[in-house]
N, C-alpha and C positions, 0 to 999 in steps of 0.2 A: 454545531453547525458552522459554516463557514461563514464570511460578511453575504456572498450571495443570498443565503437561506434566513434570512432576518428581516421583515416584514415592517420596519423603521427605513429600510430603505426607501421605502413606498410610501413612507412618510404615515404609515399605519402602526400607531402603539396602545397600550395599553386593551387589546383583545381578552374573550373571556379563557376561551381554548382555540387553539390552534390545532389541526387537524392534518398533518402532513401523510400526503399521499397513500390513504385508507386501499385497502384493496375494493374490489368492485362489492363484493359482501359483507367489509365492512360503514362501506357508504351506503349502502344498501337498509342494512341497520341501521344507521344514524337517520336516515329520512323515513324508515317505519316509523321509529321511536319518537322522531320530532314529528309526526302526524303531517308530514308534506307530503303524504300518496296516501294510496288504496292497494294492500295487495289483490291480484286478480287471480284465476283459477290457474292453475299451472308456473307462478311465478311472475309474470310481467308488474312493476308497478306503474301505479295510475298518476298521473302529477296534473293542477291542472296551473294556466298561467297565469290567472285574471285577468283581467278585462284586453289585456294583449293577446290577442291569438295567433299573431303573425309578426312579422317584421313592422317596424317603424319609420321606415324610411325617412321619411322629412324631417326626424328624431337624429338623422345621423350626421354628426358633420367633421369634418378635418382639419386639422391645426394649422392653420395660414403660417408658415415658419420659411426663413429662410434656405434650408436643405431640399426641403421638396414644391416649393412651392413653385418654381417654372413648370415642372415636368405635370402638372395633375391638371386634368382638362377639368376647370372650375363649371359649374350649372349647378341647375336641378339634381344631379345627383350627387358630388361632390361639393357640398356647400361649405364652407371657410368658416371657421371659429376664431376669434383672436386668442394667440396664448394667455394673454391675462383673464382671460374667461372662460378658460381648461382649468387655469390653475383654481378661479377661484371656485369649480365646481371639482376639483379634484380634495380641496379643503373641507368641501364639506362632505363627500365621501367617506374619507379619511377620520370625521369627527363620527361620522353617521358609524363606522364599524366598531368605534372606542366599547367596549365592555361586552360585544358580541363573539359568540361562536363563527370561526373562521374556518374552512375547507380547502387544502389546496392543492393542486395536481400540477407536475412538473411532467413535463411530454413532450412530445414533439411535433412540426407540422414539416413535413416532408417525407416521406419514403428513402429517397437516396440520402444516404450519406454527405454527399457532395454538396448539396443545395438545401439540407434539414434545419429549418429554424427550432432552436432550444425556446421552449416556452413555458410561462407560467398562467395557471388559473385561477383568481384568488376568489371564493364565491362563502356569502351567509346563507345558505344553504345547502344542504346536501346533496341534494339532487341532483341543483345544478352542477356539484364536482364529479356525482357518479357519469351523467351527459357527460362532461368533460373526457372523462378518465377512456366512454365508450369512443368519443369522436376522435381523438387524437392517439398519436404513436408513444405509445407506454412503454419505458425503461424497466425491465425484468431485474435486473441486476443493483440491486439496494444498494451494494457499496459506488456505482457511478451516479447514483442518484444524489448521494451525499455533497457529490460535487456538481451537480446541474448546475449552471449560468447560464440563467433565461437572458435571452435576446429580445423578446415579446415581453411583456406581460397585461394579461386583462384584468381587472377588477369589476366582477362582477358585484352590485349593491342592487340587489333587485330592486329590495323594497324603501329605498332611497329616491326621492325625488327634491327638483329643484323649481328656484323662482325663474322663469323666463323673461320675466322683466329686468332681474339681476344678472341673473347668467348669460344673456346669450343667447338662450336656446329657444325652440318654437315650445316646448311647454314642458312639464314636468317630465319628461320623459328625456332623457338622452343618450347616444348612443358615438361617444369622442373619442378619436383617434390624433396621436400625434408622434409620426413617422421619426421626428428626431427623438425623441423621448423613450421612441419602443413601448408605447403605454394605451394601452384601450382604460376605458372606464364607460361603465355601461347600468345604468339606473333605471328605476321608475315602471319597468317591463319586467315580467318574470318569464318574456318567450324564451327560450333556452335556445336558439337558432341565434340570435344576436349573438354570442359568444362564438359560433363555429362560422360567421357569415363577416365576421369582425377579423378573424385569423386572415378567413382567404383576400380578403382587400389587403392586409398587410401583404398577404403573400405575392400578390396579384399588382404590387409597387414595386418590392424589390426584386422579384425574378428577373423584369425587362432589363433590368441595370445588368443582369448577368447575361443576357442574350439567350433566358430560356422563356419559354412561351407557356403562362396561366393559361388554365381550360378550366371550365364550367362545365365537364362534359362527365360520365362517366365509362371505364375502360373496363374489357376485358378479352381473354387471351384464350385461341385455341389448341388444341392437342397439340398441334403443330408448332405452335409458339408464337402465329400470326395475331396482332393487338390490333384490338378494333376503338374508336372511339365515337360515344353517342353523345351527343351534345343536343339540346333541347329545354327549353322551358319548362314550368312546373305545368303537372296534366299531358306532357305527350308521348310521357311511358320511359321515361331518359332510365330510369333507377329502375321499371320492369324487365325490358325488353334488353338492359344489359346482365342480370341476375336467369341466366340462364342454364338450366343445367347440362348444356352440352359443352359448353365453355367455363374457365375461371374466370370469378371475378379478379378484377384488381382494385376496383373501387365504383361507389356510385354516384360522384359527384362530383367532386375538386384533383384533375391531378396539372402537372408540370409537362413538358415535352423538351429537353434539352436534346443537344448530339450523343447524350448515352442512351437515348431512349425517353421510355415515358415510367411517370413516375406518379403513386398516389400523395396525396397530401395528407390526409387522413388515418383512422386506423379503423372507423368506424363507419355506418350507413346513418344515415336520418331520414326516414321514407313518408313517403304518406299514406295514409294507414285508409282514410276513407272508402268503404264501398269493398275490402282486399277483398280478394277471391282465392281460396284454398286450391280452387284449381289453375286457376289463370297465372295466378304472384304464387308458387307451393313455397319457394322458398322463403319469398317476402313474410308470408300467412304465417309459417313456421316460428319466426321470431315473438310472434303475439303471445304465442304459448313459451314461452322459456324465462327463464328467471333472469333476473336484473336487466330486461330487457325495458328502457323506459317509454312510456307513452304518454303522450301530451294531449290531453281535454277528451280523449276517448271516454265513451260512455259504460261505465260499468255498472251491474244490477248491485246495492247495498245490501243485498241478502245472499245473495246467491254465489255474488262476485264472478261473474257471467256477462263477455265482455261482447260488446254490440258495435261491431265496426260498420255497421248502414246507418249510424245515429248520427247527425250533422248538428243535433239542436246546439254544442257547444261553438262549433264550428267545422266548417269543409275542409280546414286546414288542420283536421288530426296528422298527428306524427307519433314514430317510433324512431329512437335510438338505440344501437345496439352496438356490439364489436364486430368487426369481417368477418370474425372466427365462427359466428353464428352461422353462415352462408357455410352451406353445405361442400364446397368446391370453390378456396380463396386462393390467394395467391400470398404466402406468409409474407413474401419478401416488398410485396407493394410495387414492385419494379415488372417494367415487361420492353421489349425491345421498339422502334421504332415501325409505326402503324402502318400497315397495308392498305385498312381502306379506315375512314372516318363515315359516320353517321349524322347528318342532321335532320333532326325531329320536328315536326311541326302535326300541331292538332287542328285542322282545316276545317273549321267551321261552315265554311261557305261550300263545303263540300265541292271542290272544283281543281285542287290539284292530285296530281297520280299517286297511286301508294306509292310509288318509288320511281324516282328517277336519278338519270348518273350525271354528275355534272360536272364541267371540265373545268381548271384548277382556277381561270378566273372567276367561272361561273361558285364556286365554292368560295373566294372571295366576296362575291355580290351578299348569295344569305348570307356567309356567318357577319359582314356589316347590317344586315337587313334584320336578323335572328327574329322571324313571325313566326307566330302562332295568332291561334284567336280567342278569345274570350267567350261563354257562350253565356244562353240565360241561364238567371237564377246563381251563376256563381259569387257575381258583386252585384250591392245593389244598385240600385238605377239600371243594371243591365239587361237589355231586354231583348235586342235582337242580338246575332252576332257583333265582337267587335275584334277590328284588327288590332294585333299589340305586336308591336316591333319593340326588341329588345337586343339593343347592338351588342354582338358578340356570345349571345345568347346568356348574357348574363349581364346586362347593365348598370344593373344595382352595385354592385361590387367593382366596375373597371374602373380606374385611378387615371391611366396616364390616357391621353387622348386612342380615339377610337382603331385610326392606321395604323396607332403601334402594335396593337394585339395583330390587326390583319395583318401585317406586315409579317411579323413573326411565321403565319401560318404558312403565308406565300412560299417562304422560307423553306420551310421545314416541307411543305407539300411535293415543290419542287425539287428537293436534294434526297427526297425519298421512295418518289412516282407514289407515294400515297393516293388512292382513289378515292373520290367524296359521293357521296349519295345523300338525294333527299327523299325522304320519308313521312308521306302521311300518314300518320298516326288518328286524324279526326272521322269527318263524316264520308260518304259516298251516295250516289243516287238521289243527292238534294242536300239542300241547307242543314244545318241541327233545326230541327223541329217536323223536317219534313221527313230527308232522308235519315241512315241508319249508320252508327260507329263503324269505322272500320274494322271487320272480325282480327281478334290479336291473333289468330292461326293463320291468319291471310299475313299478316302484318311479321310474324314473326319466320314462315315459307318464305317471304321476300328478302329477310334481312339475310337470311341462313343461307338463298342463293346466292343471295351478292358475295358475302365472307365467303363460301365455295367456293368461288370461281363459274360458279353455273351459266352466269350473265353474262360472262367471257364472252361467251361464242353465239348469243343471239340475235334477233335483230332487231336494231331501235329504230323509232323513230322519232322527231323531234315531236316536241308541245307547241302547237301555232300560236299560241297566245304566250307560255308563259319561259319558252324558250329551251327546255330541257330537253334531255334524250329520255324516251321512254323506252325501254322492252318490251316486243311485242308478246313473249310468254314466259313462263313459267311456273316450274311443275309447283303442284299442289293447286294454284292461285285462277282462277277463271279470266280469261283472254279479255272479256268484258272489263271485270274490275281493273287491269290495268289503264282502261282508258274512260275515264272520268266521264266525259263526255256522253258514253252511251249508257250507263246506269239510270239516266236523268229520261223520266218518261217524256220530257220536254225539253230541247236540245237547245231550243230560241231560251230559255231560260237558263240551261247552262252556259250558255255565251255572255248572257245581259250579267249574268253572276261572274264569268271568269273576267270579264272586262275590268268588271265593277274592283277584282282583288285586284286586277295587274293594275288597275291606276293610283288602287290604295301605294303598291310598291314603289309606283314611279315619286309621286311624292315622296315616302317617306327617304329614297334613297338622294331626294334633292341635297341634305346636308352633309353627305361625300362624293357630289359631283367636281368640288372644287381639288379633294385629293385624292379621290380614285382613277387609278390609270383607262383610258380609254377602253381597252381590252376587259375592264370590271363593268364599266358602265355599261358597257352594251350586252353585260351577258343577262343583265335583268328580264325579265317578261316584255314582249314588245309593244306598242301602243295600240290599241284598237278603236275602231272610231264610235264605238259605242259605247265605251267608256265613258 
């Protein structure tokens, strides 16, 4: 091995076996054998993550260091570690792995060449390396792997926790990044998402320095070669509605947008598995049945090994990890040219904005600083009616540098490429959740296929009085009705008191980039109503 590939650098010694870069079958193996899953019928295994079924958020926090520490808009989501309480939670990591089985995958996070970060995964588990191995861009070629020089590295300790009164942190659980270091460490959780959710916030720091633009969104490319991108929160179909068989994918989640184009980050999908439908998701569905495809807290029969994706009792946030190569129709090279139109997704709880409307380049501006959706009941507890969730950039958890630098970027790029944006409900119609009915996905997914067409080219909009947009007043397949929100509601006074009720939820929340959004962004929002 070279000094690179030596696990002392890490300040990690005396391990039981080291497990260097297993193929997918043989990590596969390793976590049968170590009783860390369930195999299911057809191949998939089962993992589950204890008592973490999700991300940790207030778990995570950033290394207050002189290199990055102007550029990172510190709060609630980016909260500041002092180095001497990385390190001294990196000491006991490091103690926690002494006489343990080690697992590790060298990859990559980029697509392009140009802008691929070299990365390491170091995990006491299998599992979590086979996750790895599926998420990330895998080196085919053994003898360049000999030479890998991670830029990155994570160390995952799942089953490693610390004192919070000693360390630093809000509790046993942590989830530390420190940008000069190129170093994750990540304990106490066994969510497998922390590892792939941990890359794109690196990724999502250093890009801007390069003047390419992180997305939260995922991509994909027609016959033609026209790249579309859906950006969207979790629940508004961002990973469905882009896995389409009339198009390639390029990815479902994390890519880049430099001046060569767009790029995935990934090599792999992580989907949400709850509720699939064989008909609705065929491709999604397909991956449940195939081997080394991983599943997290999915409910499977102990006899029968008979997998039950309607089962929520672990939790709503079931997931699948897999490789692209699963997806029937990928794109090998990860790469696709500069986007025609962008997609943003919103799951409209309040049942009150259009399936789709086109919005001009400030107005695409306003959402993606706005990035709503809504919450509905029954998903978190305490939630009982609708609620609004604004998540800037459509990915908040994850942005590093303040909020106008991502917009900014987009402005950018939107402008130098006549890229077209569209917004898309994804949620309810004809009334609130509880009263009215989902948006049908054949409605939803006729709208999205006009728009990438060109169909919508040449019809006639009109604006939203309330919420500001262009709407179209047809198209094929989709009922003239359903385009306009307004008349699905048997009661019209109540769709008003509702659409009020969103557009003033926006005016607030857009209060916190009144001071650096240009005039031309401010005013492309929803307009004020007096019943609001």
């Amino acid at each position: 091995m070279n000094p690179d590939q030596r696990l002392e650098a890490l300040g990690i010694v005396d391990p039981a076996s080291v497990y260097w870069n297993l193929s997918t079958a043989a990590l596969y193996e390793e976590a049968v054998a170590r009783r860390e899953g369930t195999v299911a019928v057809d191949g998939p295994i089962v993992c589950r993550t204890g008592a973490h079924t999700g991300r940790s958020p207030r778990d995570r926090f950033l290394v207050d260091e002189p290199s990055s520490s102007a550029n990172i808009a510190w709060g609630d989501v980016n909260r500041p570690i002092a180095p001497d309480k990385f390190e001294a939670v990196h000491r006991v990591v490091v103690e926690h792995l002494r006489g343990k089985d080690l697992f590790v995958q060298d990859c990559y996070a980029g697509a392009d060449p140009a802008y691929r970060l070299p990365i390491r995964v170091v995990t006491e588990r299998a599992w979590h390396g086979l996750f790895a191995r599926h998420m990330f861009i895998t080196e085919p070629d053994r003898a360049k792997l000999e030479n890998h020089r991670p830029e990155l590295t994570v160390i995952n300790a799942a089953s490693c926790h610390v004192d919070p009164t000693v360390h630093g942190t809000n509790s046993e659980v942590f989830i530390l990044l420190d940008f000069s270091k190129r170093l994750v460490l990540i304990g106490g959780t066994g969510y497998a998402g922390e590892i792939k959710k941990s890359v794109f916030t690196v990724m999502n720091y250093l890009l801007p320095l390069r003047r390419v633009m992180p997305m939260h969104c995922s991509a994909n490319v027609g016959a033609g070669g026209d790249v579309a991108l859906f950006f969207g929160l979790s629940g508004t179909g961002k990973t469905t509605l882009s896995s389409d068989p009339a198009r390639r994918l390029i990815g479902d989640d994390e890519h880049g947008w430099s001046d060569r184009g767009v790029f995935n980050f990934e090599g792999g999908c992580y989907a949400k598995m709850i509720r699939l439908s064989a008909d609705a998701e065929p491709q999604i569905y397909a991956t449940t049945r195939r081997f080394g495809t991983v599943l997290e807290n999915v409910t499977v029969d102990p006899v029968t090994r008979q997998l039950d994706l309607d089962d929520d009792s672990v939790t709503e946030n079931t997931r699948g990890a897999y490789p692209l190569s699963a997806i029937d129709s990928f794109v090998p090279s990860g790469q696709g040219g500069h986007p025609p139109h962008l997609i943003m997704l919103t799951a409209d709880a309040f049942g009150v904005l259009p399936p789709i409307a086109r919005l001009t380049p400030a107005g695409a501006m306003y959402h993606f600083l706005s990035g709503y959706t809504a919450k509905v009941a029954g998903t978190e507890r305490g939630v009982t009616t609708p609620t609004a969730t604004f998540s800037t950039c459509f990915g908040a958890p994850f942005m590093v540098w303040p909020p106008m630098t991502y917009a900014s970027l987009l402005g950018e790029r939107i402008a130098a490429h006549g890229t077209t944006a569209w917004l898309v409900n994804t949620g309810w119609t004809g009334g609130p959740f509880g009263v009215g009915h989902r948006m049908p996905i054949a409605h939803t997914r006729a709208l999205i296929a006009a728009a990438l067409g060109g169909v919508l080219d040449d019809v006639a909009y009109e604006t939203d009085p309330v919420f500001n947009v262009d709407v179209p007043v047809s198209c094929p397949g989709v009922p003239a009705e359903v385009l306009r929100p307004r008349q699905t509601w048997a009661n019209a006074a109540d769709y008003d008191a509702q659409a009020a009720k969103l557009a003033a939820m926006f005016a607030r929340n857009f209060e916190a980039f009144a001071g650096s959004a240009t005039a031309d962004v401010v005013a492309a929002g929803p307009r004020a109503v007096a019943s609001a």
